[in-house]
KEKE-3310 file (N, C-alpha, C; in steps of 0.2 Angstrom, whole numbers, plus 5000, padded with zeros to 4 digits):
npx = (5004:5002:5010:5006:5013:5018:5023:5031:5029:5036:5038:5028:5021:5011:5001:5000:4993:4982:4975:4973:4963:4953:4950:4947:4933:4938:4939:4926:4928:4938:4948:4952:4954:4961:4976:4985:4980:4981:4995:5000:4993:5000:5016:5014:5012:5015:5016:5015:5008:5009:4999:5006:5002:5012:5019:5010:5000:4988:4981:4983:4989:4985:4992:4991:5003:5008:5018:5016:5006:4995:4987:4981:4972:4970:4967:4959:4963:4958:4958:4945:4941:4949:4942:4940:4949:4957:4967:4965:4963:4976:4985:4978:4983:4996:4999:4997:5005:5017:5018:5014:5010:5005:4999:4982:4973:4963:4949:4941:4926:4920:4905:4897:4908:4905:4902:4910:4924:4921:4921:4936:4941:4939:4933:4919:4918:4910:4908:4914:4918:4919:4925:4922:4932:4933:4934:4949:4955:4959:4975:4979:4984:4998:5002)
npy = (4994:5010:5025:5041:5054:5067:5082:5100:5114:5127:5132:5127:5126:5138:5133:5120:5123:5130:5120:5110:5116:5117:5102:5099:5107:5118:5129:5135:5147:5152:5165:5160:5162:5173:5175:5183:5185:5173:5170:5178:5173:5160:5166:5174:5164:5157:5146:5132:5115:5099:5086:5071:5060:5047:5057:5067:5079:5080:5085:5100:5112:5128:5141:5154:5163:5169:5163:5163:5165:5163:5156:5157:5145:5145:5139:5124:5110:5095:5083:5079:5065:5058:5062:5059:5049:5053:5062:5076:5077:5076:5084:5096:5093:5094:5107:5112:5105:5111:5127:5129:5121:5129:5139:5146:5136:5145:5145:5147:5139:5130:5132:5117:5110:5112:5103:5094:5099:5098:5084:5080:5085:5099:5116:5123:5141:5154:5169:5177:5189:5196:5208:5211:5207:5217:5219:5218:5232:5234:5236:5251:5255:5260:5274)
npz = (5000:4997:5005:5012:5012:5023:5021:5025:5013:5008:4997:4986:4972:4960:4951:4957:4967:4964:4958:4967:4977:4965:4966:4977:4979:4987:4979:4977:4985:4985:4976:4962:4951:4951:4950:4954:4965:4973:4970:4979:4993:4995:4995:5009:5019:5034:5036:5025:5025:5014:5009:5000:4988:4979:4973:4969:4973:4987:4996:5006:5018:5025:5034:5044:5056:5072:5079:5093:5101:5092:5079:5064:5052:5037:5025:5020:5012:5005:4990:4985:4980:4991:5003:5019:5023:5035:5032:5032:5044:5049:5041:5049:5062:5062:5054:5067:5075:5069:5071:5084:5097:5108:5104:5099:5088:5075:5063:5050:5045:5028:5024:5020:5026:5039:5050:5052:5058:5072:5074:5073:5084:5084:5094:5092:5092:5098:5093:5081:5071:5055:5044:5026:5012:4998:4979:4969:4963:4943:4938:4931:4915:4909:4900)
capx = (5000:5007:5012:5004:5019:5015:5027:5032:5031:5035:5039:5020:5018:5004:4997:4997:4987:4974:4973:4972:4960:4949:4949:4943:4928:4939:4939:4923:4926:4942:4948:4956:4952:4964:4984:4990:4979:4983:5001:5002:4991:5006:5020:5012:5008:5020:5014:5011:5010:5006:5001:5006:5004:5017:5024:5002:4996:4981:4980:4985:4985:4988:4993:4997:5005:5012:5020:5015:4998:4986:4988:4975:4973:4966:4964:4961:4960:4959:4958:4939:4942:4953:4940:4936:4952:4962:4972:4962:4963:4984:4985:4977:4986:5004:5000:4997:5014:5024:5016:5015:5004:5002:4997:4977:4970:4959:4949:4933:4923:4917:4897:4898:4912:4903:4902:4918:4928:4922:4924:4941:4942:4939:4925:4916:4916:4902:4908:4917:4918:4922:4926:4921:4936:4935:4937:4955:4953:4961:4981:4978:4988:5002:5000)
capy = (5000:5018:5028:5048:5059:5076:5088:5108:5116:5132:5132:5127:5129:5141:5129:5113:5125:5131:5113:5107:5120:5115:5096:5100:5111:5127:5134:5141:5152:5157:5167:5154:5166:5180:5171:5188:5184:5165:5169:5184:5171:5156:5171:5176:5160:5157:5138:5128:5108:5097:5077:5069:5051:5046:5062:5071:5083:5076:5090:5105:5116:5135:5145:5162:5161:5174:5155:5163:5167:5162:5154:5155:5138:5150:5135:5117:5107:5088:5081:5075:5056:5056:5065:5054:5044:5056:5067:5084:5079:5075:5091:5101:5091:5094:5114:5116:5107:5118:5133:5128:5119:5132:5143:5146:5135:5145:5141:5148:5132:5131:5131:5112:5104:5113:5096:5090:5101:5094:5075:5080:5088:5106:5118:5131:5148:5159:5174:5177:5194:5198:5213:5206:5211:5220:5217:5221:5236:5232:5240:5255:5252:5265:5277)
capz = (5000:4999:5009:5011:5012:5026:5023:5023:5008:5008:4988:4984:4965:4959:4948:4961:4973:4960:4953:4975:4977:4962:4965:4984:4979:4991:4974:4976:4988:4985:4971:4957:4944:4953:4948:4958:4974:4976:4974:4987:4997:4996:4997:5014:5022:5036:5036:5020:5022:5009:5006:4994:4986:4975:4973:4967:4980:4987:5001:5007:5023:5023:5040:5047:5065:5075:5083:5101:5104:5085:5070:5058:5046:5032:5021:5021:5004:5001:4987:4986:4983:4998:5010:5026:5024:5038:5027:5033:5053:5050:5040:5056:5071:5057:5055:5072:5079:5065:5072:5090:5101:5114:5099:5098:5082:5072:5057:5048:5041:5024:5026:5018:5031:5049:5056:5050:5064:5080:5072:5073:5091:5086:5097:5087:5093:5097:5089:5074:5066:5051:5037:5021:5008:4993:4975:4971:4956:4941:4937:4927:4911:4908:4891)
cpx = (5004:5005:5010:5009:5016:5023:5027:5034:5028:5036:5034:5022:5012:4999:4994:4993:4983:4970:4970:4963:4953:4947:4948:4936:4929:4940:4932:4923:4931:4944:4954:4956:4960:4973:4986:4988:4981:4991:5004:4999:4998:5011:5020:5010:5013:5019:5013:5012:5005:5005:5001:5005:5006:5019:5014:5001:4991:4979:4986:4984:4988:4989:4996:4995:5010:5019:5020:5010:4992:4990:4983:4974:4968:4964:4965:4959:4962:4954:4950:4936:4945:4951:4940:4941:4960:4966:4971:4966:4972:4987:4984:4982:4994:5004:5002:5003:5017:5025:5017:5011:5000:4999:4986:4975:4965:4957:4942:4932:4919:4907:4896:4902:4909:4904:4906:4923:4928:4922:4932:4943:4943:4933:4923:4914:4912:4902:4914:4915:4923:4919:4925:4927:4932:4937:4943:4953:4959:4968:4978:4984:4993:5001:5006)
cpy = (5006:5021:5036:5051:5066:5080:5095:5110:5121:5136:5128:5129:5133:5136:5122:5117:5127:5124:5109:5110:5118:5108:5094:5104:5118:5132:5140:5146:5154:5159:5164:5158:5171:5176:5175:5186:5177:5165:5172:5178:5166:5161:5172:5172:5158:5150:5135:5119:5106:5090:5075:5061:5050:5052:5068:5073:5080:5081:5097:5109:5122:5139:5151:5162:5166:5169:5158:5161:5163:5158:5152:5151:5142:5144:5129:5113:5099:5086:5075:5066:5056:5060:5058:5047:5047:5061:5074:5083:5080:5082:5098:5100:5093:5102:5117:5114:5111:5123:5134:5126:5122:5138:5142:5141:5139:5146:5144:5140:5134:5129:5120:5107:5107:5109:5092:5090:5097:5085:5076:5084:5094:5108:5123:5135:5152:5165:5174:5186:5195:5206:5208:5209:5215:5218:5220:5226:5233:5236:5245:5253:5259:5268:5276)
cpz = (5000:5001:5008:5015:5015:5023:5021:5015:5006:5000:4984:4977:4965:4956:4953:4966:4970:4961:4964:4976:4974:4964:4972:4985:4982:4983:4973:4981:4991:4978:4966:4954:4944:4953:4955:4966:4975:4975:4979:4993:4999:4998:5005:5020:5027:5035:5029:5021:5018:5012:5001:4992:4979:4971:4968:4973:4980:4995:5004:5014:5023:5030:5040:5052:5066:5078:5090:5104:5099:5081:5068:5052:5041:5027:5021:5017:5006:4996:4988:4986:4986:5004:5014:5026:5030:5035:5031:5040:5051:5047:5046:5062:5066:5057:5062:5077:5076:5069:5082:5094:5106:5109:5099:5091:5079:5066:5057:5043:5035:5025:5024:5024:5039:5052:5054:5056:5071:5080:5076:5078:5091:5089:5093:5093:5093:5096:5086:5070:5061:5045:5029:5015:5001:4989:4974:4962:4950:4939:4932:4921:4909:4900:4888)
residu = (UNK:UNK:UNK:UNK:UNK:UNK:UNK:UNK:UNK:UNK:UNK:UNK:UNK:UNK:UNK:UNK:UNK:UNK:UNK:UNK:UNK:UNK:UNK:UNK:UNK:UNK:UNK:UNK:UNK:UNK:UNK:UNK:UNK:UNK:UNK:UNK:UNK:UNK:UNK:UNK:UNK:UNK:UNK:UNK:UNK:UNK:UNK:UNK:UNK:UNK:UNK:UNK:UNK:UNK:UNK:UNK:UNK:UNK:UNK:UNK:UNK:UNK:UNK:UNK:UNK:UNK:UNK:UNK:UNK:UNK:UNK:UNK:UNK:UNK:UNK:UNK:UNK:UNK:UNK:UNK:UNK:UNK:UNK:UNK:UNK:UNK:UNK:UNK:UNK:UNK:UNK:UNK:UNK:UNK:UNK:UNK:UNK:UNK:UNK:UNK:UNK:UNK:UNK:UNK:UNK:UNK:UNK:UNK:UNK:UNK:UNK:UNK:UNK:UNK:UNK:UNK:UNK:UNK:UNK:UNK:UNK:UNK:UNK:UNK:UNK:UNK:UNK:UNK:UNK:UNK:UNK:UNK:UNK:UNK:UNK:UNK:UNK:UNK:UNK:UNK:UNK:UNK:UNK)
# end
């Protein structure tokens, strides 16, 4: 049987995160379309692990961590033939020793996975605010 490969990877491709993204359904609710915001988003991620089987991403996890007090797993992709065979849970328990165990985990849930989190030993939080972003304007083009 083979073996699923966790490790850090801080030199993600754009492509295998689009293509991760897509073949998890996190595409629709983040911005695929936008090359320039999914590669500031990898640029900027103090955390990226992957899994992989036989060298194909088959997941993803994305974090920013102060590594004292937070780290926010901004994104959590598997590959939707490999849901519900642990990849997700190993992904979160794998971000948060990188980052730090005395560090906060927090995580918004995609409306679809809500009751995926507390399977896997997380509590939902009874406040959550958020600013909603902003489309980004388009570069003006030089004369």
């Amino acid at each position: 049987m083979e073996q699923i490969l966790f490790s850090q990877e801080p030199d993600l491709s754009l492509g295998e995160f689009a293509d991760i993204l897509h073949r998890s359904t996190l595409a629709s609710r983040r911005p695929v379309h936008d090359l320039d915001v999914l590669a500031g988003m990898l640029k900027h991620a103090d955390v990226i692990l992957t899994a992989r089987l036989d060298g194909v991403l088959i997941g993803v996890s994305r974090a920013i961590s102060d590594f004292s007090y937070c780290t926010y797993l901004s994104d959590l992709a598997v590959d939707q033939s490999f849901q519900g065979k642990g990849i997700g849970r190993e992904l979160i328990r794998q971000t948060h020793e990188a980052t730090g165990l005395h560090t906060t985990l927090i995580l918004l849930a995609a409306p679809t996975a809500r009751t995926y989190y507390p399977h896997v030993g997380m509590r939902q939080h009874e406040s959550c605010w958020i600013i909603e972003r902003t489309p980004r304007l388009p570069v003006p083009e030089k004369p």
